[in-house]
C-alpha positions in Angstrom: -19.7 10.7 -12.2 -16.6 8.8 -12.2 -16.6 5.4 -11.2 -14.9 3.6 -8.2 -11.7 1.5 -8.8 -9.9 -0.3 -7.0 -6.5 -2.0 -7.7 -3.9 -4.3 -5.5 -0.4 -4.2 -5.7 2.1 -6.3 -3.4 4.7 -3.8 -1.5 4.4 -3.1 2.1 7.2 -3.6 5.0 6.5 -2.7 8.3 8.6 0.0 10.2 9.0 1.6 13.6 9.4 -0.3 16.9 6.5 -1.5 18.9 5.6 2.2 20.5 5.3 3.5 17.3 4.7 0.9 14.6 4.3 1.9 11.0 3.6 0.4 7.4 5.3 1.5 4.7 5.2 0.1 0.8 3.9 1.0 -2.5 0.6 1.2 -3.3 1.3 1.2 -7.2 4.8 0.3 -8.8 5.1 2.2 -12.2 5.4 0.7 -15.7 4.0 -2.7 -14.1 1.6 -4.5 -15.9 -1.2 -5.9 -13.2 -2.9 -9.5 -13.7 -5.7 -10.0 -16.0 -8.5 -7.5 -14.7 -11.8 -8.9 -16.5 -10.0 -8.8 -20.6 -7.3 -6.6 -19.9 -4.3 -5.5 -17.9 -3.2 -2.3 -16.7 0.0 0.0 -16.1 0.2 3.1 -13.8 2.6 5.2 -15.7 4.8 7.6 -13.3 3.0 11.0 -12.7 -0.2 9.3 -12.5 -0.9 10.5 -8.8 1.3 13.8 -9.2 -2.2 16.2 -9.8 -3.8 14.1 -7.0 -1.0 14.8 -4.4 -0.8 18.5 -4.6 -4.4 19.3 -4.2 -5.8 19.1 -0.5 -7.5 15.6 -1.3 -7.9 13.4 1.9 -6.7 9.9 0.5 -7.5 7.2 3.8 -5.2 4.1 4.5 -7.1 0.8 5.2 -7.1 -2.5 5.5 -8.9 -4.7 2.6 -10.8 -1.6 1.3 -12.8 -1.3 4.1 -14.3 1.9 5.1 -14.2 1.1 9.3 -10.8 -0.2 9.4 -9.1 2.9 8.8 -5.3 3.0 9.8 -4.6 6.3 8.7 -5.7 9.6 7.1 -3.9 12.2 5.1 -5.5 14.9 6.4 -4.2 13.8 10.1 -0.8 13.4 8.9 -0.9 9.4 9.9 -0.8 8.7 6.3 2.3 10.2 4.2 2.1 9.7 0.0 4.7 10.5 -2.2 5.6 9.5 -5.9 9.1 8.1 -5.8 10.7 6.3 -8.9 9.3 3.1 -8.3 5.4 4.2 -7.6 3.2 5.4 -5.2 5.2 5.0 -1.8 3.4 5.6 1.3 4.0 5.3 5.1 1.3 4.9 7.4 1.3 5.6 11.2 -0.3 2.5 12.5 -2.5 2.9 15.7 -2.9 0.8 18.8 -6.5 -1.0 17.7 -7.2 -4.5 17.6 -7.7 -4.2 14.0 -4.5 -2.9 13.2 -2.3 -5.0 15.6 -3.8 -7.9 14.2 -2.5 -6.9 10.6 1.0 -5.9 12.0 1.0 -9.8 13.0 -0.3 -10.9 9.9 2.6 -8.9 8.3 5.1 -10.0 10.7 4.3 -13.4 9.2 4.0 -12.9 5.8 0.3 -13.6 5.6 -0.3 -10.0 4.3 2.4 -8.7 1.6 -0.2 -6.6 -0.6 -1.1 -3.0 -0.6 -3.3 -1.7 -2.9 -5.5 1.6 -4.3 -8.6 3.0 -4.9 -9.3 5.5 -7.5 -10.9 7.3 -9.8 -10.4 8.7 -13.5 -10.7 12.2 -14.7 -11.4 12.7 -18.5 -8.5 11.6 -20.4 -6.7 10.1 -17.3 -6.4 6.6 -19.4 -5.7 5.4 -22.2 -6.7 1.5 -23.9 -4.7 -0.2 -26.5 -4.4 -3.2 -28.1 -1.2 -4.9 -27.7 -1.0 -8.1 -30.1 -3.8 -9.8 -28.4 -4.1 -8.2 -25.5 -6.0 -5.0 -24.0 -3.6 -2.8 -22.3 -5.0 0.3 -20.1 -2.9 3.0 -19.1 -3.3 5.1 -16.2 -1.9 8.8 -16.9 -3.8 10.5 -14.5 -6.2 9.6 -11.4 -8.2 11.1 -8.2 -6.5 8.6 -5.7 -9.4 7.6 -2.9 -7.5 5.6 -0.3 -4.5 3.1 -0.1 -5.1 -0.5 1.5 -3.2 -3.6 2.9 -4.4 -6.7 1.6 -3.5 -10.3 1.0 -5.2 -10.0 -2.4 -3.3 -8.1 -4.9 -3.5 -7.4 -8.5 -0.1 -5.9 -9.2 2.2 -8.7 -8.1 5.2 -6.4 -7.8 4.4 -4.9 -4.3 5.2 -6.3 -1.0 4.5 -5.8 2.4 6.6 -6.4 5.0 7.3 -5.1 9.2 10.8 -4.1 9.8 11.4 -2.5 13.4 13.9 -0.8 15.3 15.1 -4.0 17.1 14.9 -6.7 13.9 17.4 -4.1 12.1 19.3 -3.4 14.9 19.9 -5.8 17.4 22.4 -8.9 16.7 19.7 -12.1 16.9 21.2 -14.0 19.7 20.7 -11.6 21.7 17.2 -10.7 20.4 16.6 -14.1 21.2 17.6 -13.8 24.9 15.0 -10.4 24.8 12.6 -12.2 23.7 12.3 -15.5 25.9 13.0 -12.7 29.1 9.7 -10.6 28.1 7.7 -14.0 27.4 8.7 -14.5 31.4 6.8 -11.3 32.6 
């Protein structure tokens, strides 16, 4: 049986407008080394999550790897994955829960900038090297298991941010004037 991995990365913006809010990111940036995971670092190589994608495997979206706060599902079509040149971009379809307006604040702020994933490896999805001093472990191929916003990330070239209709649209004076009228009703 393959074991469970998990891995952070730091890219996530938030999209939509407040009927429809949505996060979107990368989940892994390719040919990016991570921190030090225990004696060694590791690089997703592009193509990693191809195999993974095209099979009818039901990847979830949460928040800090946590099983009950699930923000989205493949399956349901609230979670979209794709490999892109940079990684594994996703968009996520938030929905209207306590747990996940609370993140879309933390976003907003800049508390949370991490996404991250969980995963598995198939015989001869990796391969280890030793780099000078270092351990190196490359991922070829894996079963992706789920995406997740964090604060916590081991790839430090992801973000997370919230970008809506009306921050990217909307000339900030007058955003300002919106504002202060709804904070009167």
């Amino acid at each position: 049986m393959a074991t469970l991995e998990r891995r952070v990365a730091i890219e996530l913006r938030a999209g939509g407008d407040k009927k429809s809010p949505r996060l979107v990111g990368h989940a892994a940036v390719f040919n990016s080394p991570s921190q030090d995971l225990g004696g060694f670092t590791e690089i997703v190589l592009p193509g990693a999550f191809k195999r993974t994608l095209t099979t009818d495997r039901d990847p979830l979206a949460l928040v800090q790897h946590m099983p009950q706060l699930v923000l989205g599902r493949r399956s349901a079509g609230t979670l979209r994955l794709q490999e892109d040149g940079r990684g594994l971009a996703f968009e996520i379809d938030v929905p209207d829960t306590s747990a996940a307006r609370d993140l879309i604040v933390s976003v907003e702020r800049g508390d949370v900038r991490g996404a991250s994933f969980a995963f598995s490896v198939p015989k001869g999805g990796d391969r280890w090297e030793v780099r000078g001093s270092q351990v190196v472990r490359e991922l070829i191929d894996v079963d992706l298991h789920e995406v997740t916003i964090t604060a916590q990330p081991a790839y430090l070239d992801t973000d997370v941010a919230r970008r809506s209709y009306e921050l990217q649209f909307l000339p900030m004076p007058r955003l300002r004037a919106l504002r202060r009228f709804l904070e009167t009703i």
